[in-house]
N, C-alpha and C positions, 0 to 999 in steps of 0.2 A: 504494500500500500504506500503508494507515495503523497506528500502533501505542500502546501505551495502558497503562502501568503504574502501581503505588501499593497502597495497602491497603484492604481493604474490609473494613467492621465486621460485614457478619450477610450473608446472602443476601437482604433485601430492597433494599438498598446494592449488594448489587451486579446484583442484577436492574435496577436502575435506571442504572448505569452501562453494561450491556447495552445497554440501549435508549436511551440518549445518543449511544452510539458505533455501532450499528447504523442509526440514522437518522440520523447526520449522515455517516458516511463507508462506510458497505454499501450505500446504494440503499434502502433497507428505510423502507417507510411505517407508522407505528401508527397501529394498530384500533383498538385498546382499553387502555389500562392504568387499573387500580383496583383499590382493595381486597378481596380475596374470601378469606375462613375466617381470619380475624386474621393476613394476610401479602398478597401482590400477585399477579395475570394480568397476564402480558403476552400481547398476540396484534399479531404483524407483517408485515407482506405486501412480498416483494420488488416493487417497480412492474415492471420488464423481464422478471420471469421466472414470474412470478404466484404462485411460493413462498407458502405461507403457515407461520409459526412460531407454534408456539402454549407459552407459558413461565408458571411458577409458583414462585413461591420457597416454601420450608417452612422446617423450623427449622435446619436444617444441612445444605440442600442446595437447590439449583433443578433443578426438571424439566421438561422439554421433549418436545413430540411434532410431527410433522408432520398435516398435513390439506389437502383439496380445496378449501375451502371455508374461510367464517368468518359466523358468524352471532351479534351483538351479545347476542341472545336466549335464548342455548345457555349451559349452564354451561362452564367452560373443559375439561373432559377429554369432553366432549359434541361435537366440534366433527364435521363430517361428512367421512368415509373416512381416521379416524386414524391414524398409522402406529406402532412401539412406542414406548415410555417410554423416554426415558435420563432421566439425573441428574448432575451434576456435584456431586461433598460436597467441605464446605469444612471447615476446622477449627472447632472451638468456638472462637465469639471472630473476631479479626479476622486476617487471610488475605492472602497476597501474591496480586497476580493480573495479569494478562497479556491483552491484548485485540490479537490481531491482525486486521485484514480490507481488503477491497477490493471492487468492487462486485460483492454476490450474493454474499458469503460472509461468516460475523464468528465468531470462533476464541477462546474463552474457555481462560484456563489457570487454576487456581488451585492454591496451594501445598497440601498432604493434609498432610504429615507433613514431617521435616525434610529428606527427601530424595527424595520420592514428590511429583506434580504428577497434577493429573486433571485432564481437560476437558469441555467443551461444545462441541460444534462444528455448524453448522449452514448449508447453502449451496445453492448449484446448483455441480456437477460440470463438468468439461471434457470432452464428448463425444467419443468416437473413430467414432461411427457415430448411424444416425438414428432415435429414437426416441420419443414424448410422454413428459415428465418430464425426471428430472436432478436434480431436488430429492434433499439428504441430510440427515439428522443423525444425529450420532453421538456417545460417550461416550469412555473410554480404549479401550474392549474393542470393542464393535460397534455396530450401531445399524439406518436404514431408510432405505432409497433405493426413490426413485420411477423405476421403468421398465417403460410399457405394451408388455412382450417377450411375443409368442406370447399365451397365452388369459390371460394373470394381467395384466389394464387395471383403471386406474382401482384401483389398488392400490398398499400401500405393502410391497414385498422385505424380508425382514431375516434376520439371521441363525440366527433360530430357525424360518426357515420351512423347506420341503421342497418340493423339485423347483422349478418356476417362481415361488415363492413367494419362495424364497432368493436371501441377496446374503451378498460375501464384500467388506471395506473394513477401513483400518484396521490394527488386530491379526491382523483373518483374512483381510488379504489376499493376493496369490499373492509380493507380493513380499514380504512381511514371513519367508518360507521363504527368505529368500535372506539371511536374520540370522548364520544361522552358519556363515558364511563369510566375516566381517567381524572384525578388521579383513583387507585382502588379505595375504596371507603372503609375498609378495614386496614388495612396499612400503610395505605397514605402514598402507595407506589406508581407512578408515570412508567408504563409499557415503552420500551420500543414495540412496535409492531414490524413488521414486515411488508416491503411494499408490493402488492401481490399483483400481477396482469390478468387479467381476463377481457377473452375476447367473444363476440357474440356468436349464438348459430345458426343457421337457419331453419332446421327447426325443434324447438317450439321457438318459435317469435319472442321474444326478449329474455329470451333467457341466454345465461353465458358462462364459461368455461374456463377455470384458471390453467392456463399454462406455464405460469414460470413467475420469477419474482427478482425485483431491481437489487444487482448484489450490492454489497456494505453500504447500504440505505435506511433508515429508518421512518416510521411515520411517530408522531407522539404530540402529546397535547401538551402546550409549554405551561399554559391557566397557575399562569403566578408564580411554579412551583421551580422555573429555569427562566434564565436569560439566553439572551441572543451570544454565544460562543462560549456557554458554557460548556466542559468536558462532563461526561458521562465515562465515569467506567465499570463495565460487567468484564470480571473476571482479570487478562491480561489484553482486554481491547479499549479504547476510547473512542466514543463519538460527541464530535463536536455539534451543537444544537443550533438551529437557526428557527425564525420566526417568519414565514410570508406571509401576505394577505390571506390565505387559505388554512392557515394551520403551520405546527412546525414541522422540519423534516431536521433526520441526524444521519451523519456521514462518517465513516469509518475512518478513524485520521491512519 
């Protein structure tokens, strides 16, 4: 597990510290990075899991999508069998930020406000069963995962799809309903949960299927009881806490 903090002056600074830290401790090969529309592309390919990321800085935020493919000769939101747009916004000006990862995963945080953290996150999943894909990326709220389940192949899941279209991770996912119940009422304990993927099937009509779950992630309800960077430790691990507009999430330093 590697980890990675300090300050970043603009989103092109920290696109590029992205890609520092994603190729030298994620597994993650670059494509391509250079100038495009007066800011940076980045496009990088996991080597073991053939992931492809495709990443843009703009003026106060960096965007990312997933894709099949990568072709040198495509513009960057061109790239073939796209999955949706997240974004990670950073403050105007320069930003505290947070890079955690391990191979086939790299987990950006950056500070929004004085008590608000957003992310970027982008990986391959820990399968519970056997499927083509794995690939994720995600924002604070939602995001697209790769899973060739039932007739929706060669496709990217997300949470604004419908029926085998659709994925649940993250903010929407099954364990993040298990927030208010936290902390335990008899011993006063905040869970890590586990952040679990499910994707939908076709049929019965909205029901859905965990596949697999986001590795050294946590979901947890911070209500008072953590600040924003505090350490958690179970056992001989630490996860550091953050607080989004949706709830907190913990990452495995």
């Amino acid at each position: 597990m590697a980890f990675q903090s300090g300050i970043t002056t603009s989103p092109n600074d920290l696109l590029d510290k992205i890609r520092l830290f994603a190729t030298t401790y994620c597994g993650y090969t670059q494509l391509m990075y250079q100038a495009d529309s007066g800011y940076y592309r980045l496009h990088l390919q996991h080597a073991a899991s053939g992931q492809y990321v495709n990443l843009h800085s703009w003026s106060s935020y960096i965007a990312a999508y997933g894709s099949t493919a990568f072709s040198s000769g495509l513009a960057y939101g061109s790239q073939t069998v796209s999955g949706g747009s997240i974004s990670a916004n950073l403050l105007s000006g320069s930003a505290e930020y947070f890079l955690f990862g391990g191979d086939g995963y790299c987990y950006c945080v950056t500070q929004y406000t004085s008590t608000i953290y957003n992310m970027l996150l982008f990986g391959t999943m820990t399968k519970t069963c056997s499927f083509t894909g794995g690939a994720f990326l995600s924002d604070s709220y939602s995001g697209a995962v790769r899973a060739d389940i039932d007739s929706a192949t060669n496709a990217w899941k997300t949470a604004n799809g419908s029926g085998n279209t659709s994925s649940r991770m993250f903010y929407t996912s099954l364990t993040r309903q298990l927030d208010s119940y936290s902390p335990i009422t008899f011993n006063g304990v905040t869970p890590l949960y586990p952040i679990t993927v499910e994707v939908g099937r076709t049929t019965p009509t909205y029901y859905y299927s965990m596949v697999g779950y986001i590795p050294e992630a946590r979901l947890l309800r911070m209500n008072g009881q953590y600040a924003n960077k505090d350490i958690v430790t179970l056992g001989s691990d630490e996860w550091m806490v953050f607080s989004t507009s949706y709830g907190g999430y913990a990452f495995k330093k």
